[in-house]
C-alpha positions, 0 to 999 in steps of 0.5 A, a space after each residue: 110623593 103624594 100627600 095622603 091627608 095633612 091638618 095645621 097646627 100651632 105656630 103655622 106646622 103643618 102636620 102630613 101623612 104621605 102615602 109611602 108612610 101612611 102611619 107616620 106624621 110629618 111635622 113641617 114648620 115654616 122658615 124664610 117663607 117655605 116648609 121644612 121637617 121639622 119631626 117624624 112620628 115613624 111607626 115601625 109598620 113604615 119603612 125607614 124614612 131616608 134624607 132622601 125622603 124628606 127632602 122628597 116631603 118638602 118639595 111635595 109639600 112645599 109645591 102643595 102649600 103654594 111654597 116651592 118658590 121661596 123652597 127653591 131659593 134656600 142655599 141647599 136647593 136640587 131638584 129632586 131626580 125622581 118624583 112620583 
């Protein structure tokens, strides 16, 4: 999963364009020291984002911002199988 362009936001979101979805914005929002979807604002050119998928944006984006220790901790946690 790559990351195609991101900007900061208010209240420390950060806002992501991945490069499968290259016309929907991904707002992460800090919690406990990692990054999580927070909202998607999906365009219908891009395929249909899965639960699968985002927990695939918050382990890139985690491992971007420097995050992933504090994401692997959080009670939920599996590697994900398939990084691209």
């Amino acid at each position: 999963m790559n990351i195609h362009q991101y900007s900061y936001k208010k209240k420390g979101k950060i806002e992501f364009v991945f490069e499968d979805w290259p016309h929907s914005k991904v707002t992460m929002a800090p919690i406990q020291g990692y990054y999580f979807v927070r909202c998607i604002k999906w365009s219908s050119q891009d395929p249909i984002v899965t639960r699968t998928d985002l927990e695939k944006m918050e382990w890139a984006a985690n491992q971007y911002v420097g995050t992933a220790p504090f994401y692997r901790k959080r009670k939920a946690f599996e590697t994900p199988s398939s990084p691209k």
